[in-house]
C-alpha positions in Angstrom: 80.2 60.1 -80.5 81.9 63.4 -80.3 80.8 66.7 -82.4 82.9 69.5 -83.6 82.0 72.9 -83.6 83.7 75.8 -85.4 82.8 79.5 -84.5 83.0 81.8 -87.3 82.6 85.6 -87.1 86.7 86.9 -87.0 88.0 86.0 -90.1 88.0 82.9 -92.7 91.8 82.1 -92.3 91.3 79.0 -91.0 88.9 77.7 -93.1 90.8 76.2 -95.7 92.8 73.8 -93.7 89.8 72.6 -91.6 87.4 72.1 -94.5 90.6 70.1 -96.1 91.1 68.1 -92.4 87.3 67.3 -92.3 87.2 65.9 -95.7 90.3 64.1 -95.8 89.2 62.8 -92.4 85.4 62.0 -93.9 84.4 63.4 -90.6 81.3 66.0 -90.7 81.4 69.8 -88.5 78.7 71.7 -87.7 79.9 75.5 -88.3 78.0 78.4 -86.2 78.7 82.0 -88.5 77.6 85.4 -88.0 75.7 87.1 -90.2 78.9 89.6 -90.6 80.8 86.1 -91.5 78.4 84.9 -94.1 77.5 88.2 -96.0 81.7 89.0 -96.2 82.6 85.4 -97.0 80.2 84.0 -98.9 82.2 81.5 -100.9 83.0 80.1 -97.5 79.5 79.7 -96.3 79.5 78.3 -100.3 82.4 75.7 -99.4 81.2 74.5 -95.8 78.2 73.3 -97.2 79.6 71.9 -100.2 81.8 69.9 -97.5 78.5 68.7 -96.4 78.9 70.5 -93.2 76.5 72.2 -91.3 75.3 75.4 -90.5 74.3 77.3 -87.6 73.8 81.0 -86.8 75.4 83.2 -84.4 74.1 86.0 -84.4 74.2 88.7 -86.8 77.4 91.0 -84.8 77.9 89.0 -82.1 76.8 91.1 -79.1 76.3 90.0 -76.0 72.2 89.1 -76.1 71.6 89.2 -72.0 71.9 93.0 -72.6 69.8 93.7 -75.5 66.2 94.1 -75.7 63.9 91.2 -76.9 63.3 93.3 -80.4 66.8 93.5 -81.0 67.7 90.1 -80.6 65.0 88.7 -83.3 67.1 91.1 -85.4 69.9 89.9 -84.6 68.4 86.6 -85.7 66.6 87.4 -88.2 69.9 89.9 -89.9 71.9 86.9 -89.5 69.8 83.8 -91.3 69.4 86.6 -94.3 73.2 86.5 -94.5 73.5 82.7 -94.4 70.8 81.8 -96.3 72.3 83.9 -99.2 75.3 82.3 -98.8 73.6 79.1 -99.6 73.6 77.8 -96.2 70.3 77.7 -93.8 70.9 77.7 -90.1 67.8 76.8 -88.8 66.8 75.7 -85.9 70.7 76.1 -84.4 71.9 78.5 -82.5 75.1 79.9 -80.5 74.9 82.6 -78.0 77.9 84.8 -78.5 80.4 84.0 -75.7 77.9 81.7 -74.4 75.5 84.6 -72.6 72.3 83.8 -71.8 69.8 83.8 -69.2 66.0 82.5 -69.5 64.5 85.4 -71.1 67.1 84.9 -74.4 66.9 81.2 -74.5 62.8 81.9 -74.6 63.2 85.0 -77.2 65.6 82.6 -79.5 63.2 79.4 -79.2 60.0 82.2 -80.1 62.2 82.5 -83.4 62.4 78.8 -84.1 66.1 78.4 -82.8 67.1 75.8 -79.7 70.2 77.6 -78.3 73.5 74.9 -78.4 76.2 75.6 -76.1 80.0 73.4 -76.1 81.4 71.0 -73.5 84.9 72.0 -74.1 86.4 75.6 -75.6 89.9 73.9 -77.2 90.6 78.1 -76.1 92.6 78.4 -79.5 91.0 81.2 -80.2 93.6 83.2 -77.5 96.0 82.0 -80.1 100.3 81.7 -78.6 100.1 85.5 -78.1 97.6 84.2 -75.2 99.6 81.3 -74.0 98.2 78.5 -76.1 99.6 75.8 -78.5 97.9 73.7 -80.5 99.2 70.7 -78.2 97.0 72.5 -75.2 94.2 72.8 -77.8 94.2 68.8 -78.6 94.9 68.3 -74.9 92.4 70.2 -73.7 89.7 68.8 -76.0 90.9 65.2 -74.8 90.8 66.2 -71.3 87.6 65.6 -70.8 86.6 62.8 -73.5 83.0 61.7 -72.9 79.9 60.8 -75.2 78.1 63.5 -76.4 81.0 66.0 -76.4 80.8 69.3 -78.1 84.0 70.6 -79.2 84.0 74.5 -79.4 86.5 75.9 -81.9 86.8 78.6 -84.0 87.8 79.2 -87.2 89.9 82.9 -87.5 93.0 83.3 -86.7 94.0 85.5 -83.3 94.0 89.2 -84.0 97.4 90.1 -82.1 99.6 86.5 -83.6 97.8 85.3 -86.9 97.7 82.2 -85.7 94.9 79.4 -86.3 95.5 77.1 -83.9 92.5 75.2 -83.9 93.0 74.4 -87.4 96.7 73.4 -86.8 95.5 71.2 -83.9 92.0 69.7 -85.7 94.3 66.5 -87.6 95.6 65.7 -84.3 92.3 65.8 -82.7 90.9 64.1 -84.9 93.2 61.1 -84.7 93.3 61.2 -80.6 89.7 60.6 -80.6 89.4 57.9 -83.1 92.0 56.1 -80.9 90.4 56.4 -78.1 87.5 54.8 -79.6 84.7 57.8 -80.4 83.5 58.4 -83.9 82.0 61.7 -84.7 78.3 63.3 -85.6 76.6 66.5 -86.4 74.4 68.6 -83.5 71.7 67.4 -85.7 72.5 63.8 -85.0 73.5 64.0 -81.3 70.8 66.1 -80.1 68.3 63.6 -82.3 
């Protein structure tokens, strides 16, 4: 089994095309937002669990959390599952550490809150969009690169600042159908970490 995971705190251009690729596909994401995200796109936190997605939270402005005190990251927390629960999502008890920093006094301060910290197994890198030398053929490639059970897919749903593009949705029906034939099915992080 293989779980995809969609970063959200840029923008929502993406969105569409995943959610539409996930449902055509009958296959199930688990989305990590920020609180920014979720208070400015509500409709989308609206439509990702209507998909019968999952949420997760991300903090509320993505900072990185090895530098900020232990009050200021249960606000973080705390700012950010405001946001998503009023989007009608609840992001308990999953968590992403903006660009993947952390150290063992965070992963103890987010765990106090009720939160285990998930990290990926494979960044598709999409994200740097072509204005950073990517395609959405390095993004499937990459993702199937290093096929094994339990893999956690990082991708995100904005498009790239400098190009516009979304590459990780362009990529996402290819990926999709690579996996399947090289005989995976897919979960949530609720499933796979049981």
């Amino acid at each position: 089994m293989v779980a995809l995971t969609f970063d959200a705190g840029a923008n929502a251009a993406g969105l569409p095309s995943i959610l539409q690729t996930l449902a055509t596909t009958g296959v199930r994401g688990t989305f990590f937002l920020t609180g920014n995200w979720a208070a400015g796109n509500p409709a989308g936190v609206a439509a990702i669990v209507a998909g019968g997605h999952r949420v997760g939270n991300h903090s509320m402005t993505h900072p990185g959390f090895t530098g900020l005190p232990d009050a200021a990251i249960g606000d973080q927390l705390v700012r950010a599952q405001q946001a998503i629960l009023a989007g009608g999502g609840d992001p308990r008890p999953l968590f992403r550490f903006p660009f993947g920093e952390r150290d063992a006094r965070t992963i103890a301060a987010v765990n106090a809150y009720g939160y285990v910290a998930v990290r990926w197994s494979v960044d598709t890198l999409g994200w740097k969009g072509s204005s950073g030398g990517i395609s959405a053929r390095i993004v499937a490639d990459r993702t199937l690169a290093g096929l094994q059970p339990g893999e956690i897919v990082l991708m995100h749903i904005g498009s790239n600042p400098d190009d516009g593009t979304t590459l990780d949705a362009d990529a996402l029906p290819g990926i999709i159908d690579r996996i399947r034939q090289a005989g995976y099915g897919f979960t949530t992080l609720d499933s796979l970490l049981g």
